[in-house]
MOPAC internal coordinates of N, CA, C and O (Angstrom, degrees):
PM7 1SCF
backbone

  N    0.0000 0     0.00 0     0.00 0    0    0    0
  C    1.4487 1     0.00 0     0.00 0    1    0    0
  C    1.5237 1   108.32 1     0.00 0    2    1    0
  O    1.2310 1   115.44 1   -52.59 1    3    2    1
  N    1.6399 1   126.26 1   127.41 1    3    2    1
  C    1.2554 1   129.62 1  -166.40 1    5    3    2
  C    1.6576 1    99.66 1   -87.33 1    6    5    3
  O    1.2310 1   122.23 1     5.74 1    7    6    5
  N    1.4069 1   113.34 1  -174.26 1    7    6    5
  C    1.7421 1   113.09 1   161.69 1    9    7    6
  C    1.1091 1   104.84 1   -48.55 1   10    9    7
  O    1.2310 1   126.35 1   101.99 1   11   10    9
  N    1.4330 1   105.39 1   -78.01 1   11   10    9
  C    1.5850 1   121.09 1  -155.49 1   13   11   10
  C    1.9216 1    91.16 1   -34.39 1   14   13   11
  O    1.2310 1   118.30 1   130.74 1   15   14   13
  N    1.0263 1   120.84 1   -49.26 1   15   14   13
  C    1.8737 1   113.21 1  -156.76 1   17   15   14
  C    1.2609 1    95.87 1   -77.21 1   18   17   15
  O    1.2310 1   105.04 1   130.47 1   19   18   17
  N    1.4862 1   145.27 1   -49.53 1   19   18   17
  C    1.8052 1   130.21 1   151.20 1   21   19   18
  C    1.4327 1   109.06 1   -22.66 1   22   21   19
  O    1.2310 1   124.55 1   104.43 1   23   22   21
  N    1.1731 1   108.88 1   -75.57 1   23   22   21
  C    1.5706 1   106.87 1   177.88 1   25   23   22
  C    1.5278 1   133.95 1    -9.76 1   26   25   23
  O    1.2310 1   126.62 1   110.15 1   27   26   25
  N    1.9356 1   104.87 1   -69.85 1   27   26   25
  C    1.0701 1   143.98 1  -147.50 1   29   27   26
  C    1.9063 1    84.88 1  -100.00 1   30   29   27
  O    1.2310 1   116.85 1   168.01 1   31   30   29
  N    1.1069 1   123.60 1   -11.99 1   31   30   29
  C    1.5896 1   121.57 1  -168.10 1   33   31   30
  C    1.7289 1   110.19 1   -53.94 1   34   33   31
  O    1.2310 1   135.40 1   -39.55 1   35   34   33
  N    1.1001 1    87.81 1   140.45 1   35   34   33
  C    1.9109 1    79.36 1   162.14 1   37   35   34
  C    1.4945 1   117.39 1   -89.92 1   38   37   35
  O    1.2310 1   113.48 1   -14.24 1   39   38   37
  N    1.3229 1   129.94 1   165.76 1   39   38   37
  C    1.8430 1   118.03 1   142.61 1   41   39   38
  C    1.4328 1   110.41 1   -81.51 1   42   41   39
  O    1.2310 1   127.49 1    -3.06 1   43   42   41
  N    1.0390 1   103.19 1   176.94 1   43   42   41
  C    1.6599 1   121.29 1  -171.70 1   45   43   42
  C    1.6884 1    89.16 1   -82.68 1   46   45   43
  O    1.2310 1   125.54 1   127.05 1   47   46   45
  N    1.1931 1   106.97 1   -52.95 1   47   46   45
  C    1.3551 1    92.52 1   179.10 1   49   47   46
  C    1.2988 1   149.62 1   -65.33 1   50   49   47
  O    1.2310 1   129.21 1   164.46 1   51   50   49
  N    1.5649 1    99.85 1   -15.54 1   51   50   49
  C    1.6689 1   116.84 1   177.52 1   53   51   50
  C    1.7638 1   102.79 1   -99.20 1   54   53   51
  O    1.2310 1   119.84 1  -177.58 1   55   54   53
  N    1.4049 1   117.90 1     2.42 1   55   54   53
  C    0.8926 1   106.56 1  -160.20 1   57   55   54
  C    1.5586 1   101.72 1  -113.73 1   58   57   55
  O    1.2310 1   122.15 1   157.86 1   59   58   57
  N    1.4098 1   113.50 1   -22.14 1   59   58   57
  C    1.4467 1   135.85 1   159.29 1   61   59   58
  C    1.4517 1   112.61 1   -60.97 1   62   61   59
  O    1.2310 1   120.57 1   153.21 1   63   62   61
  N    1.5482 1   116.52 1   -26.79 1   63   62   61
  C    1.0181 1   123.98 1  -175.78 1   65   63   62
  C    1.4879 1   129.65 1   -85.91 1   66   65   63
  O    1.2310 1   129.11 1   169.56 1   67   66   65
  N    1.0974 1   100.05 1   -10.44 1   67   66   65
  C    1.5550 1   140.21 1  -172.99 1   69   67   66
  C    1.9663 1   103.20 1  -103.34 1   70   69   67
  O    1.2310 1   121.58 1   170.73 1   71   70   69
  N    1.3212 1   114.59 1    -9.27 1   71   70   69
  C    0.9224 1   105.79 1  -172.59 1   73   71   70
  C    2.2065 1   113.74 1  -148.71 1   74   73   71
  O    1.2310 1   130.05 1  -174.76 1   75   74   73
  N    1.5597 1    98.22 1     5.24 1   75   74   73
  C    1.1036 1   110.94 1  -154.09 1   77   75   74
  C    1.4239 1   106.42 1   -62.51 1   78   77   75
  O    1.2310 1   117.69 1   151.63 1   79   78   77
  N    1.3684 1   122.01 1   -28.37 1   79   78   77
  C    1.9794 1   112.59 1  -172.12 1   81   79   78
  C    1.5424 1    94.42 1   -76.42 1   82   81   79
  O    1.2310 1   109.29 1  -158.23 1   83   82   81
  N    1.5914 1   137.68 1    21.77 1   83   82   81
  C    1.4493 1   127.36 1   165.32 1   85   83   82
  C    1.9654 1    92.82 1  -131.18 1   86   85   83
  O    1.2310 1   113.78 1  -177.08 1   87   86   85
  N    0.8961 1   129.38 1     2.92 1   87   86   85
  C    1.3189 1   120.86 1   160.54 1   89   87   86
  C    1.3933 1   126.81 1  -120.47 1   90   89   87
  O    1.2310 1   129.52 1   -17.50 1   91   90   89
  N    1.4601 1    99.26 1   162.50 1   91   90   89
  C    1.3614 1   130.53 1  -171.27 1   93   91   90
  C    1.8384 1    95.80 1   -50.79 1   94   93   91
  O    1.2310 1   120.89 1     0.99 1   95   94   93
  N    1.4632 1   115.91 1  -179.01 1   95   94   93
  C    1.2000 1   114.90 1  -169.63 1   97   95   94
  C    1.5278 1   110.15 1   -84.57 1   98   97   95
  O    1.2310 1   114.23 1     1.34 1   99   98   97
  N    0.9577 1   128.54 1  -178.66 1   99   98   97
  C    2.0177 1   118.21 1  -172.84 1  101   99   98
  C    1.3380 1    89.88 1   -99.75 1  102  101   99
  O    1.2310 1   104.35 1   160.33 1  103  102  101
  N    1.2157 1   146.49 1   -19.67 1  103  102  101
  C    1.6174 1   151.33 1  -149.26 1  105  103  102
  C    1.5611 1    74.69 1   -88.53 1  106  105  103
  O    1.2310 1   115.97 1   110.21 1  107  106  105
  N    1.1236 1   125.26 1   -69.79 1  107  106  105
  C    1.4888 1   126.71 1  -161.25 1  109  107  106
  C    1.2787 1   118.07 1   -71.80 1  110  109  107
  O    1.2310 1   117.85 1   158.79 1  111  110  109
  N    1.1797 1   121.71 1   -21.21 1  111  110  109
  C    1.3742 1   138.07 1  -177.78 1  113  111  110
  C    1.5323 1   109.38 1   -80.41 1  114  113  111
  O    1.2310 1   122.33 1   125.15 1  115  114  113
  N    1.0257 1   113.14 1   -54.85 1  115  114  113
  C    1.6822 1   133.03 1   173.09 1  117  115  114
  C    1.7413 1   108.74 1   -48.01 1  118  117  115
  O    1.2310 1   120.32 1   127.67 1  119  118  117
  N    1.5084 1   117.00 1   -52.33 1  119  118  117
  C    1.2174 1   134.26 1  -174.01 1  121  119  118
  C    1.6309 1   101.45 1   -67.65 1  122  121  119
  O    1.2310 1   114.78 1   159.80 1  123  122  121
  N    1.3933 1   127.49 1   -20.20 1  123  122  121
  C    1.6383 1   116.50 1  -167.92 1  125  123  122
  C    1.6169 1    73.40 1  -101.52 1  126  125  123
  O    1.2310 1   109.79 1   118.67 1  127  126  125
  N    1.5073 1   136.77 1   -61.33 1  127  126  125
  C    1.4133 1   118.06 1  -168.99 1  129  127  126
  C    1.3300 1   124.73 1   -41.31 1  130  129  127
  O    1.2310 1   122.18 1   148.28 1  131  130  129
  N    1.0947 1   113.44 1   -31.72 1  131  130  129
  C    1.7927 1   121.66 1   170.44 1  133  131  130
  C    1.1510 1   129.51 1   -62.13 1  134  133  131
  O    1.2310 1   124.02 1   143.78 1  135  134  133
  N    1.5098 1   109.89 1   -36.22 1  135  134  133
  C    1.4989 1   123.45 1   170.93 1  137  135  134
  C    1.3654 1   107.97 1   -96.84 1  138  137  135
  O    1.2310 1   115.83 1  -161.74 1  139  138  137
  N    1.4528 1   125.52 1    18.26 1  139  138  137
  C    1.5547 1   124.98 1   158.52 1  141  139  138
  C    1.8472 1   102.03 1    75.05 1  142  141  139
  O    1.2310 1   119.11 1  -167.16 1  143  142  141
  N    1.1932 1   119.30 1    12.84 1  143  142  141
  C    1.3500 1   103.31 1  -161.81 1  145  143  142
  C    2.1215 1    98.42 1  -114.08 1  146  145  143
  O    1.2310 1   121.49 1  -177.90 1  147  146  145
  N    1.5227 1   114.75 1     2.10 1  147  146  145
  C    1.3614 1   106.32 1   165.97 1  149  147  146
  C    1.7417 1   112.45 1  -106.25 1  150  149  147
  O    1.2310 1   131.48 1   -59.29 1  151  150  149
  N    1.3803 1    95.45 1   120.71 1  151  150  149
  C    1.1306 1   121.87 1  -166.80 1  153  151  150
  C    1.6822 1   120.30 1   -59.46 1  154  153  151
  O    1.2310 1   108.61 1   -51.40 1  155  154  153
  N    1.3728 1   138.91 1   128.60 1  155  154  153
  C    1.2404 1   115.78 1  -163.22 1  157  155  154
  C    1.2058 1    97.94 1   126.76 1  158  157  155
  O    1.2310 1   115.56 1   122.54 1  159  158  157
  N    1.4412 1   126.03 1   -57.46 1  159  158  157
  C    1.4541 1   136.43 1  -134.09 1  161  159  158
  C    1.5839 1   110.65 1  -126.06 1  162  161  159
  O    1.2310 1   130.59 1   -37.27 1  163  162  161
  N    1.1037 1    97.17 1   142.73 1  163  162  161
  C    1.7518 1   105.59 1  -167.11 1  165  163  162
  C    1.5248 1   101.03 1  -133.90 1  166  165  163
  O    1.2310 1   120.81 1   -24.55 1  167  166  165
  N    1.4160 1   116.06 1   155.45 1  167  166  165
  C    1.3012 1   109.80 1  -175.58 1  169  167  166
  C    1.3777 1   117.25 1   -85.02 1  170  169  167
  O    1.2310 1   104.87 1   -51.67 1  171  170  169
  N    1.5130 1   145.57 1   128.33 1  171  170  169
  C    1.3412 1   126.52 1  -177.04 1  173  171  170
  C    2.0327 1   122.28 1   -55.91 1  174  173  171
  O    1.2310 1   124.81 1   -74.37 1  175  174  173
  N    0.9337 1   108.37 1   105.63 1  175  174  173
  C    1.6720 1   130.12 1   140.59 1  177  175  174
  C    1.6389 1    77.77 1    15.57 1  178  177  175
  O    1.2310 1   103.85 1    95.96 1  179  178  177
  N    1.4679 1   147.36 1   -84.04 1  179  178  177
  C    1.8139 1   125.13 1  -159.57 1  181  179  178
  C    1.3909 1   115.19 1   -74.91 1  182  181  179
  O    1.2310 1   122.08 1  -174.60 1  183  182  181
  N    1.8858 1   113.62 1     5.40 1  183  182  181
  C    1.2978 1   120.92 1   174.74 1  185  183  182
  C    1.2896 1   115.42 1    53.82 1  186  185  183
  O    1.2310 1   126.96 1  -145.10 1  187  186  185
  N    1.4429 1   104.22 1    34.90 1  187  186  185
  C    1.4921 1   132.02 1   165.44 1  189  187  186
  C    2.3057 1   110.84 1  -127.64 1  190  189  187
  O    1.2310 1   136.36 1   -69.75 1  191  190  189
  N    1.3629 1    85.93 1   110.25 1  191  190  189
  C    1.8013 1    84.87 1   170.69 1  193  191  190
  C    1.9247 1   101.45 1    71.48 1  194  193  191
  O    1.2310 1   122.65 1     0.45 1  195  194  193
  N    0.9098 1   112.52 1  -179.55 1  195  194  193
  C    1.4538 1   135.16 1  -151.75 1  197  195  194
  C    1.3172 1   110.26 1  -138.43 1  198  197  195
  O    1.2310 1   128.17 1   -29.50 1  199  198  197
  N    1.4169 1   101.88 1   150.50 1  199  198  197
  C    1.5992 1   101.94 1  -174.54 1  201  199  198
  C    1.7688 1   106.48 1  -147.11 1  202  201  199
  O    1.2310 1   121.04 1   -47.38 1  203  202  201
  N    1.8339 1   115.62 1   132.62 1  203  202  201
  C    1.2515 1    96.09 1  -153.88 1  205  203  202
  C    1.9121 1    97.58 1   -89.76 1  206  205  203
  O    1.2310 1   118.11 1   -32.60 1  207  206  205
  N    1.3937 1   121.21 1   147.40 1  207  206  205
  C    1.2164 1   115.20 1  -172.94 1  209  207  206
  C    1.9531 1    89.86 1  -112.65 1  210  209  207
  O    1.2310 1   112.60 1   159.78 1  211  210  209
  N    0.8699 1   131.58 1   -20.22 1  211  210  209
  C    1.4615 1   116.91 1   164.32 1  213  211  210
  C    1.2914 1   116.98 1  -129.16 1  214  213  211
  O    1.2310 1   117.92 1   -73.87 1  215  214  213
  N    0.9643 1   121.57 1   106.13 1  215  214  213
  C    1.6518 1   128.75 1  -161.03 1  217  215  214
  C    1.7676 1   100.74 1   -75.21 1  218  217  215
  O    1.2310 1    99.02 1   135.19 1  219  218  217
  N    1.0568 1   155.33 1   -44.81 1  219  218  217
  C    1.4429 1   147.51 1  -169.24 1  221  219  218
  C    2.0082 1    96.87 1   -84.65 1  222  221  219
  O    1.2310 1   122.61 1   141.22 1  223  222  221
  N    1.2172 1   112.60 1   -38.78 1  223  222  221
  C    1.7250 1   106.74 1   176.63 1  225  223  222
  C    1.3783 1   119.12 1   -58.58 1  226  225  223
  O    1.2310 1   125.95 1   138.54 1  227  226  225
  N    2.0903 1   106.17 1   -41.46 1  227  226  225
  C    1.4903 1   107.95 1   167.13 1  229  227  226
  C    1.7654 1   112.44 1   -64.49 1  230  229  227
  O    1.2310 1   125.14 1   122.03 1  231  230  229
  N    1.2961 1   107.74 1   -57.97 1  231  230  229
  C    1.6542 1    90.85 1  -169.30 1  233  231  230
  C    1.5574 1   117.96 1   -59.85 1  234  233  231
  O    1.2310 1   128.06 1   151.84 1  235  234  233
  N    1.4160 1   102.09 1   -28.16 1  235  234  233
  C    1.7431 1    87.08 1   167.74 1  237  235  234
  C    1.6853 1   117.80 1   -58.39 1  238  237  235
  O    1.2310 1   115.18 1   153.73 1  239  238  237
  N    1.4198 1   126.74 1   -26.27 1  239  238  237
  C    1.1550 1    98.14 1   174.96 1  241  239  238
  C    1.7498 1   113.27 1  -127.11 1  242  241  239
  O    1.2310 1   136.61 1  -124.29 1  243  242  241
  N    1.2133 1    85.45 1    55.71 1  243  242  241
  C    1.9033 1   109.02 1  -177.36 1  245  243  242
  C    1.3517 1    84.62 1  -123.19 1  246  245  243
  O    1.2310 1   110.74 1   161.48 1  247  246  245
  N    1.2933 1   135.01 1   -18.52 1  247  246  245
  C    1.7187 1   129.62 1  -158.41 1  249  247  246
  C    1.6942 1    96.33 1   -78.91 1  250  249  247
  O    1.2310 1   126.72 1   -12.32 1  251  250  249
  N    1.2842 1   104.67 1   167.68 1  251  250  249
  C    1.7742 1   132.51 1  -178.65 1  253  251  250
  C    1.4225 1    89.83 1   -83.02 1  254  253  251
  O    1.2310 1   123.99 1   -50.52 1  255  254  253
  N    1.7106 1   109.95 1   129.48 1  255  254  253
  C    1.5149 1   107.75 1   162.74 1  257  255  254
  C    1.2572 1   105.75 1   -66.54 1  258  257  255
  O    1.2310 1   120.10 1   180.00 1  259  258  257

């Protein structure tokens, strides 16, 4: 990943936010990012909050079954 794509990154949270009447709840969403197991998402570099590194891999599994 170059600058420019840090740069240009979303958070999980603004990015959920951008997409929330087709996703799951952020309480639940937040809880799989913590345990490393939602895909997409990497933890931010100040090991504070999340940052999405593939935006169509996260919302597929940020989506409502």
């Amino acid at each position: 990943m170059t600058a420019q794509d840090l740069m240009n990154a979303k958070t999980l949270m603004g990015f959920w936010a951008e997409h929330k009447r087709e996703c799951r709840p952020i309480g639940d969403i937040v809880t799989e990012a913590r345990a490393g197991a939602l895909p997409g998402v990497k933890p931010l570099e100040s090991g504070f909050g999340f940052r999405v590194t593939d935006e169509a891999v996260a919302l597929n599994a940020m989506r409502r079954a």
